[in-house]
C-alpha positions as CSV (number, residue, x, y, z in Angstrom):
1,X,110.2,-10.3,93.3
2,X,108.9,-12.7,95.6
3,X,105.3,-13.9,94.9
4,X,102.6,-13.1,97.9
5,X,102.1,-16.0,100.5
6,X,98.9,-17.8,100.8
7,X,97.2,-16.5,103.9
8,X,98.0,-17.5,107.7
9,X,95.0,-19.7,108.0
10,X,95.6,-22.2,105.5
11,X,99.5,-22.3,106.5
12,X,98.6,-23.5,109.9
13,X,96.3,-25.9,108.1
14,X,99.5,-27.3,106.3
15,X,101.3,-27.6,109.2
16,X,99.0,-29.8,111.0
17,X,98.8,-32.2,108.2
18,X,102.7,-32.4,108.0
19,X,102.7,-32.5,112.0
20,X,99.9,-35.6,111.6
21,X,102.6,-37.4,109.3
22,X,104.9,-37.4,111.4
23,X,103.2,-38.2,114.3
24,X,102.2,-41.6,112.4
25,X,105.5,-42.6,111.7
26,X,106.0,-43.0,114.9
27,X,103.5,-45.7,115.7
28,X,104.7,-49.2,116.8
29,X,105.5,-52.1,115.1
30,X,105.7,-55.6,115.9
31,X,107.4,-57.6,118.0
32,X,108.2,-55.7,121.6
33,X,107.4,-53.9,124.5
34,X,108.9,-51.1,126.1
35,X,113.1,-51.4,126.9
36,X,114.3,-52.7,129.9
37,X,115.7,-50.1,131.8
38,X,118.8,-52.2,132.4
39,X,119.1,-51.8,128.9
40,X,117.9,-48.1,127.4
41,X,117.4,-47.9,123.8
42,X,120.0,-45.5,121.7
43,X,118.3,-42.3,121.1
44,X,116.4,-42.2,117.8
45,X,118.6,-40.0,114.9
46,X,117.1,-36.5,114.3
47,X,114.7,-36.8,111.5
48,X,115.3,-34.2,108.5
49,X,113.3,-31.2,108.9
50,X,110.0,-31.3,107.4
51,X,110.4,-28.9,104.0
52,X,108.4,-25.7,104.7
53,X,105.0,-25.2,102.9
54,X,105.4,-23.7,99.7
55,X,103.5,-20.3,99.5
56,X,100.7,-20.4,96.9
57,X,101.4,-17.8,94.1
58,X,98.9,-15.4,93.5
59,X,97.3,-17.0,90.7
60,X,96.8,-19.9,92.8
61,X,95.6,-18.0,95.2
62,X,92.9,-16.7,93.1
63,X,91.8,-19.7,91.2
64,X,91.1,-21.7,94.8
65,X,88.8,-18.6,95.6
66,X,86.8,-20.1,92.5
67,X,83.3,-21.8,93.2
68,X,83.8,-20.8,96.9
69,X,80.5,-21.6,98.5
70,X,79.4,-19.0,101.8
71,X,77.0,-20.8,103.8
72,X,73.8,-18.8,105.1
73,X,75.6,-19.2,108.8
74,X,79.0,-16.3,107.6
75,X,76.3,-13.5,106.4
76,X,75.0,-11.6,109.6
77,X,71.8,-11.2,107.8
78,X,69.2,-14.1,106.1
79,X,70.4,-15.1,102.7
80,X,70.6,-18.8,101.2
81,X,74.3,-18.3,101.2
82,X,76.8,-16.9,98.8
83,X,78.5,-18.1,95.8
84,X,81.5,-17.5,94.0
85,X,81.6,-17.7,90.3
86,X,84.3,-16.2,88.8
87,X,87.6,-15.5,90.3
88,X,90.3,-13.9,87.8
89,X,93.9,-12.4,88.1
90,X,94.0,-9.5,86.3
91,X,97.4,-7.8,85.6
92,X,99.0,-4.4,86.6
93,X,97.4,-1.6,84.5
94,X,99.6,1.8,84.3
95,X,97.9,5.1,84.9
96,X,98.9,9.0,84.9
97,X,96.4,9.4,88.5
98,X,98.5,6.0,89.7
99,X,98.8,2.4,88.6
100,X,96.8,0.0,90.0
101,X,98.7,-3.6,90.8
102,X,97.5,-6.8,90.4
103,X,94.3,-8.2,91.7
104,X,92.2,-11.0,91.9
105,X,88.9,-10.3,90.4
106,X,86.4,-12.2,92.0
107,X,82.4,-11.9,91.1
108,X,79.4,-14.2,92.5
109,X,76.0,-13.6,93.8
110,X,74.1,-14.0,97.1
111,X,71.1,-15.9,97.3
112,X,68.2,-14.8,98.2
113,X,65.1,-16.2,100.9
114,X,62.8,-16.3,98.6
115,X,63.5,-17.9,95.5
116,X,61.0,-15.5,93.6
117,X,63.7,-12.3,94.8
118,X,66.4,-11.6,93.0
119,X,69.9,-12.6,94.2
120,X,72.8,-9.7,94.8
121,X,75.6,-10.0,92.1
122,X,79.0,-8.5,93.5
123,X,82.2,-7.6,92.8
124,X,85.7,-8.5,95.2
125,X,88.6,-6.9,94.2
126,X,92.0,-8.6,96.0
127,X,94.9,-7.3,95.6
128,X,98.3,-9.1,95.7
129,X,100.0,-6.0,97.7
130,X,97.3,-5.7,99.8
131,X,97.2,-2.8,102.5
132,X,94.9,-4.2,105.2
133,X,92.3,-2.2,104.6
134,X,89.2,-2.5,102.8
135,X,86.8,0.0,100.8
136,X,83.2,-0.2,99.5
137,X,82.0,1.7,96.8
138,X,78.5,2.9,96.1
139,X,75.5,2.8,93.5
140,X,73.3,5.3,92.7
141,X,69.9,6.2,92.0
142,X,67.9,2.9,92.2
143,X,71.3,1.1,91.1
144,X,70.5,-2.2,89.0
145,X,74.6,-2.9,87.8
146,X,77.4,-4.5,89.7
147,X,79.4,-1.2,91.4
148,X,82.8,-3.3,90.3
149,X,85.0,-1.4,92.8
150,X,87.9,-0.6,90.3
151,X,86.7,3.2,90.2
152,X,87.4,5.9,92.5
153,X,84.9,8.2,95.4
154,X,83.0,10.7,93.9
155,X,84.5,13.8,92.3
156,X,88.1,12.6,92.6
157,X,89.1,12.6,89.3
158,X,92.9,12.9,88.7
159,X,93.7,11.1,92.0
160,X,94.4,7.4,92.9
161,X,91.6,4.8,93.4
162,X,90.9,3.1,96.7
163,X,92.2,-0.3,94.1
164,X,95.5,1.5,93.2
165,X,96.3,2.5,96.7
166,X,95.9,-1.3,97.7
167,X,92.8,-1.6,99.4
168,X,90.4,-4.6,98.9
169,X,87.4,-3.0,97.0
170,X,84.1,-4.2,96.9
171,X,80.5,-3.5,95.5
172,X,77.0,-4.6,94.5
173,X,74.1,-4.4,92.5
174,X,72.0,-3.9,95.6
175,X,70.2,-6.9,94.9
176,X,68.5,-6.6,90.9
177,X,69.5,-6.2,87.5
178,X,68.1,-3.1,85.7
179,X,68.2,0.7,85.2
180,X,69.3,2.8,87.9
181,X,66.0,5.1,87.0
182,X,64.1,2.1,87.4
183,X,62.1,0.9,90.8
184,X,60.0,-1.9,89.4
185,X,61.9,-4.8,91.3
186,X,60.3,-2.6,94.4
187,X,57.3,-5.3,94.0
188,X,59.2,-8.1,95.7
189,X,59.6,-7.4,99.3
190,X,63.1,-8.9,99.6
191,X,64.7,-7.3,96.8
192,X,63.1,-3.9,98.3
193,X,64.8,-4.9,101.3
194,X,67.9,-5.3,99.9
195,X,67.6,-1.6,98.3
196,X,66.6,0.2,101.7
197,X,70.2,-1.0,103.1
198,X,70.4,-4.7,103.7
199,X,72.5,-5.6,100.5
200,X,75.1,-2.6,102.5
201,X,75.6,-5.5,105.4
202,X,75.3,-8.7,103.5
203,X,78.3,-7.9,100.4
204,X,80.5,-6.2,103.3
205,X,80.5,-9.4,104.8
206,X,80.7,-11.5,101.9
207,X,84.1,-9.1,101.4
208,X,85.5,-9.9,104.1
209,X,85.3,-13.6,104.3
210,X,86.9,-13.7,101.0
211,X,89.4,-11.6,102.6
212,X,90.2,-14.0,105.4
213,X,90.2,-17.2,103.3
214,X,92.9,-15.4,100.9
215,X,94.9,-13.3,103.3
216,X,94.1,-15.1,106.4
217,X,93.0,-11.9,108.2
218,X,89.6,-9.0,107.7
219,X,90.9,-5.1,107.2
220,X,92.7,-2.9,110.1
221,X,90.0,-0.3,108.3
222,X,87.0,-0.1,106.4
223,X,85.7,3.2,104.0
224,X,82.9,3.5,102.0
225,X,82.2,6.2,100.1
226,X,79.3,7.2,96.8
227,X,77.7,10.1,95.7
228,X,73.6,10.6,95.4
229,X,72.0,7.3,96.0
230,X,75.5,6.3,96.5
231,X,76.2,8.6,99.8
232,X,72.9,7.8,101.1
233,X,74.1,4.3,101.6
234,X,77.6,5.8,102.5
235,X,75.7,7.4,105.6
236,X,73.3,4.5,105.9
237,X,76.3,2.3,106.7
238,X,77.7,4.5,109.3
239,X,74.6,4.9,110.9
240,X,73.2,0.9,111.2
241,X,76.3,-0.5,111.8
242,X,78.6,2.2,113.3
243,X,81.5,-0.3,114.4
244,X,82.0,-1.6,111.3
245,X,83.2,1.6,108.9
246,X,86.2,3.7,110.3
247,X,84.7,6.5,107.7
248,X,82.6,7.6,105.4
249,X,82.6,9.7,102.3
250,X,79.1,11.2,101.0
251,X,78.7,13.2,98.0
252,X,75.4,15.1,97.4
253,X,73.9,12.5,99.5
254,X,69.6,11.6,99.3
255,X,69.5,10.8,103.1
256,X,65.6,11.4,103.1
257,X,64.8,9.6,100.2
258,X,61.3,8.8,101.3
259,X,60.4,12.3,101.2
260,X,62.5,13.3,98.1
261,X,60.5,11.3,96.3
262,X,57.4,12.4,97.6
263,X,58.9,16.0,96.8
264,X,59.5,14.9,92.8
265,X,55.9,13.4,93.0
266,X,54.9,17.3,93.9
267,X,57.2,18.7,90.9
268,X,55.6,16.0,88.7
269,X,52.7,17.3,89.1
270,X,52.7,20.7,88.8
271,X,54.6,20.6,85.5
272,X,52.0,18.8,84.1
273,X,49.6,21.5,84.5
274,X,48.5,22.9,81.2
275,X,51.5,24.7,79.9
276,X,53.5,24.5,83.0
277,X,56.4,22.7,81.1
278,X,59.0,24.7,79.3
279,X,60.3,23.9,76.2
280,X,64.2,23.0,76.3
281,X,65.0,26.0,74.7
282,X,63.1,28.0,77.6
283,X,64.5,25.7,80.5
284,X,67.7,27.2,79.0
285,X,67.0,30.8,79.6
286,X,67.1,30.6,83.8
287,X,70.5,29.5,85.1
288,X,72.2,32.2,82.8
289,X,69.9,35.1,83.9
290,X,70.4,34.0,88.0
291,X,74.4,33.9,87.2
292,X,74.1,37.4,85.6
293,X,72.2,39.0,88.6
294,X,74.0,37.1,91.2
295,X,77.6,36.3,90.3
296,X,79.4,39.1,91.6
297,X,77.8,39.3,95.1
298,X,81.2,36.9,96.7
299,X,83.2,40.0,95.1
300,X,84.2,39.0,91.7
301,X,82.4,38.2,88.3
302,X,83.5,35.1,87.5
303,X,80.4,32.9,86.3
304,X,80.2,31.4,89.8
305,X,77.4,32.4,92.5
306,X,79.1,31.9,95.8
307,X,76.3,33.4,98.1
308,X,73.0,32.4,97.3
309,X,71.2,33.5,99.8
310,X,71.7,36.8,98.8
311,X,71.0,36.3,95.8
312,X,67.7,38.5,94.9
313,X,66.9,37.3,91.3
314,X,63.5,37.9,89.7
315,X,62.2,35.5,87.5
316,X,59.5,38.5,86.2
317,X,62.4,39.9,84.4
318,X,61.9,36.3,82.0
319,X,58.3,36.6,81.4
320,X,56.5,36.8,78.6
321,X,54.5,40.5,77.7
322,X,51.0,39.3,79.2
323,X,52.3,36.2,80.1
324,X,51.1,34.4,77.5
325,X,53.8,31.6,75.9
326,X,55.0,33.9,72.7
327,X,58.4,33.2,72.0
328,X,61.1,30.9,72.9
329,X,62.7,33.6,74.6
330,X,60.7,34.3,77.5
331,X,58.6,32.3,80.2
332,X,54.7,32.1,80.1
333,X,52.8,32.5,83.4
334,X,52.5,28.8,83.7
335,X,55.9,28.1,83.1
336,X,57.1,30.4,85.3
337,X,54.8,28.6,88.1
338,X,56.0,25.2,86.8
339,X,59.7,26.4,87.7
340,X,58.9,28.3,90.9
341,X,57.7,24.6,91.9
342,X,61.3,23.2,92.0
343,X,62.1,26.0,94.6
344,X,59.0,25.4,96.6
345,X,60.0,22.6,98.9
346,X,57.4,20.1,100.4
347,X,55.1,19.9,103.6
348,X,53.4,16.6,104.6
349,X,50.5,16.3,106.8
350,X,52.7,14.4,109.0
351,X,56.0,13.5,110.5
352,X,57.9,10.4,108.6
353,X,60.0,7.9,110.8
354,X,63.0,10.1,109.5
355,X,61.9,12.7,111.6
356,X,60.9,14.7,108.4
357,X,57.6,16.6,107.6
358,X,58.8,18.5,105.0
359,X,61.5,18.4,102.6
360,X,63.5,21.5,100.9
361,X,63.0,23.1,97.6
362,X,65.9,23.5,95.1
363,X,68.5,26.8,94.4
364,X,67.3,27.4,91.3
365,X,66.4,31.3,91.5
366,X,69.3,31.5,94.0
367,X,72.7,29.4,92.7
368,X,71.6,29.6,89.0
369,X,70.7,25.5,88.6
370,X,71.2,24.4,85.5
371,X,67.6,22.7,85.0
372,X,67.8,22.1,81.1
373,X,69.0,18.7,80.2
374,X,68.9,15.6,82.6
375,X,66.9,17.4,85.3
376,X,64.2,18.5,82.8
377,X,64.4,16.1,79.5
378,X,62.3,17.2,76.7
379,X,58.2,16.6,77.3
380,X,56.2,17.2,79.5
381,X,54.9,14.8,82.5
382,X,52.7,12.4,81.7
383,X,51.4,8.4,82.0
384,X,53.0,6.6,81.5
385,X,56.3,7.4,82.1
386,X,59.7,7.9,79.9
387,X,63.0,8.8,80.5
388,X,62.3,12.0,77.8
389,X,60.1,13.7,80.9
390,X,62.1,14.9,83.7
391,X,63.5,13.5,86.0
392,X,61.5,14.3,88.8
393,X,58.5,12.4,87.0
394,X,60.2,8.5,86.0
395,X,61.9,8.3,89.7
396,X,58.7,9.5,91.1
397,X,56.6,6.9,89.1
398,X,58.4,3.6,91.0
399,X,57.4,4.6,94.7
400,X,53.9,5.4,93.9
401,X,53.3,2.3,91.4
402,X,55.6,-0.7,92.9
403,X,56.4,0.6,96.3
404,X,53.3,1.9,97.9
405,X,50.4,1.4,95.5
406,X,52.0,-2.2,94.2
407,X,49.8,-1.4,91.3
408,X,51.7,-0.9,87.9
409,X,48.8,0.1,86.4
410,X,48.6,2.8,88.6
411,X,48.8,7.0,87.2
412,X,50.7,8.1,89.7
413,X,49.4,11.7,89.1
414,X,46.7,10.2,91.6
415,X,48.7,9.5,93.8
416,X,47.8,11.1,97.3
417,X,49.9,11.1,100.4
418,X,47.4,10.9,102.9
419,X,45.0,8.5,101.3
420,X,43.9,5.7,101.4
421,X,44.7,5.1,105.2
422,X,47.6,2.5,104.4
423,X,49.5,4.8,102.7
424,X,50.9,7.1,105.2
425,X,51.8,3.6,107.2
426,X,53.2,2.5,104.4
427,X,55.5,5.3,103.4
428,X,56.1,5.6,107.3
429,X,57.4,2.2,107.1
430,X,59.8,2.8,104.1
431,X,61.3,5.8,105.6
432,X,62.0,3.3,108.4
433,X,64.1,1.3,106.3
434,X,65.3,3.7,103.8
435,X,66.3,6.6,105.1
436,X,69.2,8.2,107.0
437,X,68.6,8.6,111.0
438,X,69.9,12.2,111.8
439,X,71.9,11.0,115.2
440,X,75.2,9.7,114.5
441,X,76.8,9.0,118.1
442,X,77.6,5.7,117.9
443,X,79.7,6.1,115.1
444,X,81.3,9.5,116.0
445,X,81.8,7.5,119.8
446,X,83.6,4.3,118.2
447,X,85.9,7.5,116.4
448,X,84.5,7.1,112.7
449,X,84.8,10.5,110.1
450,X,82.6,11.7,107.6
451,X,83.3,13.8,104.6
452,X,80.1,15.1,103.2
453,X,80.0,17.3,100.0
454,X,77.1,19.0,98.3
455,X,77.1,21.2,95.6
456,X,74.6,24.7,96.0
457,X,73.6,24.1,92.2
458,X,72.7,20.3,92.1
459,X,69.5,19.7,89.9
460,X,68.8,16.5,90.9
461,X,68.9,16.4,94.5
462,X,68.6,20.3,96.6
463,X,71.7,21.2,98.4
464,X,69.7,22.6,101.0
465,X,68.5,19.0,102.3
466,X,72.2,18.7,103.3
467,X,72.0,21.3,105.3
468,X,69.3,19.8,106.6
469,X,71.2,16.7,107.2
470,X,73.8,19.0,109.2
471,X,71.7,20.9,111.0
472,X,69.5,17.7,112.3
473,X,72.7,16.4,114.0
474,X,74.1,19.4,115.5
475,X,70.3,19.1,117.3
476,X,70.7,15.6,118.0
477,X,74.3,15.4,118.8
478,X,75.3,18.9,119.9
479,X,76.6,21.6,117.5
480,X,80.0,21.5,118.9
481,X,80.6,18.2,118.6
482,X,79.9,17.6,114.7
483,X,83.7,19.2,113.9
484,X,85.1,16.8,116.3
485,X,83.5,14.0,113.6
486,X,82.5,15.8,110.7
487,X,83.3,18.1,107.7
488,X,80.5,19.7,105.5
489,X,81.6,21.6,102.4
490,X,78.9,23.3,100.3
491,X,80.4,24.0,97.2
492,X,79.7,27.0,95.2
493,X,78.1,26.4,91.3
494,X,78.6,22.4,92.2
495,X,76.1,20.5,89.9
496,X,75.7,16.4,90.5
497,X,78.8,15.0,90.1
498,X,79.5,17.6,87.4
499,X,78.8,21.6,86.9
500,X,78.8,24.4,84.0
501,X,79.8,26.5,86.5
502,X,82.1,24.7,89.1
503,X,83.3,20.9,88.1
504,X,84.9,19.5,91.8
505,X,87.8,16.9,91.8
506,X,89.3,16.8,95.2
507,X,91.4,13.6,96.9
508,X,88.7,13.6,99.3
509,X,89.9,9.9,100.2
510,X,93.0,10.8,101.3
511,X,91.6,13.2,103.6
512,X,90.0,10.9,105.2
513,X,92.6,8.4,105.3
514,X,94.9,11.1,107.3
515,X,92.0,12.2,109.6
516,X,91.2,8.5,110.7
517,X,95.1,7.2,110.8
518,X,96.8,9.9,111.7
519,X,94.6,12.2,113.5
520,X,94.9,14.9,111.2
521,X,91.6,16.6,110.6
522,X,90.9,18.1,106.9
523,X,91.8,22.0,107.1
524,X,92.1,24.3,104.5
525,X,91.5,21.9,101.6
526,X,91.5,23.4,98.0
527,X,88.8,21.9,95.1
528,X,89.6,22.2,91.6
529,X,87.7,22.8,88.4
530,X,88.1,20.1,85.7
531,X,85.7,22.0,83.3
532,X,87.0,22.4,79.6
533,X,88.2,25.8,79.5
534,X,88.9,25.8,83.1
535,X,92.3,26.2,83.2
536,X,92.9,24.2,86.4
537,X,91.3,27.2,88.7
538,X,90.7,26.5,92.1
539,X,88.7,27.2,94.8
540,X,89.0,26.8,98.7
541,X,86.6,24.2,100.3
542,X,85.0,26.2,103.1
543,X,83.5,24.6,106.1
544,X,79.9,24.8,106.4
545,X,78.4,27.8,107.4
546,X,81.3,29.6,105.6
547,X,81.4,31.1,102.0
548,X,84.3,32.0,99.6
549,X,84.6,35.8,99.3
550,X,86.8,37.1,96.5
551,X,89.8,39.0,98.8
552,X,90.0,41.7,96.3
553,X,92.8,41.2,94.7
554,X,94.5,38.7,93.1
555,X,94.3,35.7,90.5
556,X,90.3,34.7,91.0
557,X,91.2,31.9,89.5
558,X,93.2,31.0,92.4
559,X,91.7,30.0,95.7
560,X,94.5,32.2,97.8
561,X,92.5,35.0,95.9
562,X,89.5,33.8,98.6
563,X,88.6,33.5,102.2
564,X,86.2,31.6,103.6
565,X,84.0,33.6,106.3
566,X,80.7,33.2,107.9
């Protein structure tokens, strides 16, 4: 097998410097003018052929990517300039989903303005059969680790990675070190900056002058997909710098994070009202009870609630006798408050450079949300802070103490939306930076895709603020113009990147590959549930505002057994 050629660039560089030998040995000597022309001299013999430059292996290849120094003047945005600091071959790996080849592993960091911000770490991923395209991969929640790129999109477990099928893959730790449920680095302004979006820009281009300086050439195409946190900056991308992505997948994407967190803030709060806060054991009792009531309304009992809004479920069927908290098995008149709170939504006393006032409240009484666990931990809201409260309270805690306030001393129970007067700039100013704009022409113009799935039982972020999402562009852009772009799929008894009742793994890339390349728009795509005990049933992906109705008959384990209809 013939070992990949050093890229174009440095070829022609080669040449020249055999070309400038050669024209040196032709130089005069001593002792003459030009020939008579009485007497002409003999023609010069044909000097041998210059031997061909020989074609750096790939491990050479790698190793002169090592200590690479970026200037400030190759990043589109202000940095000091970009370092590498490792660069490492790394041999084929074999894998039932598909093997990935060989790759140069390259890692460095990007240097900040300020010398007091932290510098972006990243991760290049080369490989030696490369495709000509590219692919960035995405964080999540306040990210905080290098994404490495050697993983797949969101749910696609079972399927090829964007590494395996060739691409060049890349990520970042958006510009800090720590835990992803963690917002404290929000005190320096640059590394904040970083966050809202500019650390999206500044490793994409760091990618792809690696690219040219090993292959000679940037990608025919560039993806980027993440889930969460992750597909916020998968939309983010496509909507600041539209000509640079081909397409974009977003899973369960927190578009309007500004006024998501403001929502948790709410939550926060009224779970720490006295005995708002269910025990575990109680958080336990709501998801089964809304599956029992609700399950059957798409046609079949099957532990999945396809139609949530018609789902009737009442939570007075969990209370307590009097109300009162007297067993583990029932829900105290506080409590039941506490949970109605997650379904409540938020209203703020004015509009947010997102174009949001408001922000919507979870499916919990509706899709059967699994709140115990992760969503809920195991004590009640307090300050300061652990990861043991839930969720809604730690992620909360960073925008209010390092973000707005910059007070880490701050109890962000205070914490008030409206005063004192800086603070509705100031969060007006985030959402400026942070969050999604809900018009996405330019990129739907220049012929970019996005794939956007959401699951109708996430805890962690509502399903309904993708609907939101959807619904603001068919405003914007024209309801009959978002299929010539865009696929939404709402999927029933999808959790966050997981699910008791529905686990997704679909090859959403390959979807996107075929709409983008070959024109072929996704249609009639089937998800399947990777839940133990599953058995490998399946459902059909229904384009939003369709739901999957059982037909009747037939395997409802099987997604011919469904049809999608408005």
């Amino acid at each position: 097998m013939n070992k990949p050629e050093i890229g174009t660039s440095l070829q022609a560089a080669l040449h020249l410097s055999l070309a400038a030998l050669v024209l040196a040995g032709c130089g005069g000597g001593g002792g003459g003018g030009l020939p008579s022309a009485a007497a002409p001299a003999p023609a010069p013999a044909p000097a041998p052929a210059a031997p061909a430059p020989a074609a750096l292996s790939a491990a050479d290849a790698c190793s002169a990517l090592q200590s690479v120094a970026l200037p400030p003047s190759s990043l589109s945005l202000p940095t000091n300039g970009a370092t590498v600091t490792d660069a490492v071959l790394k041999p084929p790996v074999a894998s039932a989903a598909g093997s990935t080849g060989e790759y140069c592993e390259v890692k460095g960091v990007i240097a900040s303005v300020d010398r007091t911000a932290p510098p972006i770490s990243f991760q290049v991923n080369l490989p030696s059969a490369w495709n000509k395209k590219a692919f960035q991969l995405m964080g999540g929640g306040y990210d905080g680790s290098v994404v490495t790129g050697t993983g797949g999109a969101p749910s696609t477990t079972g399927f090829q990675t964007p590494l395996s099928r060739g691409y060049v893959t890349f990520g970042s730790d958006s510009g800090h070190a720590g835990s992803a449920l963690d917002g404290s680095f929000g005190v320096n302004d640059e590394a904040l900056e970083n966050y809202f979006g500019d650390q999206l820009r500044k490793t994409r281009d760091v990618a792809v002058v690696l690219m040219n300086q090993r292959y000679g050439s940037g990608p025919a195409k560039t993806y980027a997909a993440g889930g969460s946190g992750g597909g916020r900056e998968a939309l983010y991308v496509a909507d600041r710098w539209p000509d640079l992505y081909d397409g974009v997948i977003a899973y369960y994407p927190a578009w309007s994070l500004t006024s998501m967190l403001l929502n948790y803030g709410r939550i926060s709060k009224d779970l720490a009202a006295p005995g708002a806060y269910p025990s575990p054991a109680k958080q336990a009792l709501i998801a089964p009870a809304v599956i029992a009531a609700c399950d059957a309304l798409d046609g079949v009992s099957d532990g999945i609630v396809s139609r949530p809004a018609a789902c009737q479920f009442d939570i007075q069927t969990l209370r307590c006798p009097g109300g009162a908290d007297t067993a583990a098995t029932c829900l105290s008149d506080a409590q039941i408050a506490g949970i109605r709170s997650y379904d409540a939504g938020l209203t703020l006393p004015y509009i947010l450079a997102s174009g949001a006032n408001s922000y919507p409240g979870f499916n919990v009484l509706k899709a059967g949300v699994h709140l115990e666990g992760f969503a809920m931990g195991t004590s009640a809201p307090a300050a300061p802070s652990t990861f043991a409260m839930p969720f809604a309270t730690y992620i909360f805690d960073s925008l209010a103490r390092f973000w707005v306030m910059r007070d880490s001393n701050l109890d962000p129970s205070t914490f008030d939306v409206g005063a004192p007067a800086f603070v509705p700039q100031r969060l007006n100013y985030i959402s400026s930076r942070l969050d999604v704009r809900t018009d996405l022409t330019p990129f739907a113009k220049k012929g970019g895709k996005l794939i956007m799935v959401t699951g109708q039982a996430d805890a962690i972020i509502p399903g309904a603020t993708s609907v939101d999402f959807y619904n603001r562009l068919a405003t914007s852009m024209g309801a009959g113009s978002l299929a010539n772009f865009m696929r939404f799929y709402y999927v029933p008894g999808f959790d966050h990147g997981n699910g008791p009742q529905f686990n997704l793994s679909w090859d959403s890339v390959t979807a996107l590959e075929q709409w983008v390349e070959n024109g072929t728009a996704p249609a009639s795509h089937v998800g399947a549930d990777i839940n133990p005990g599953a058995n490998g049933r399946t459902r059909p992906l229904c384009d939003f505002p369709t739901w999957p109705r059982y037909n009747g008959a037939g395997d409802p384990a099987v997604a011919s057994s469904f049809t999608c209809i408005p």
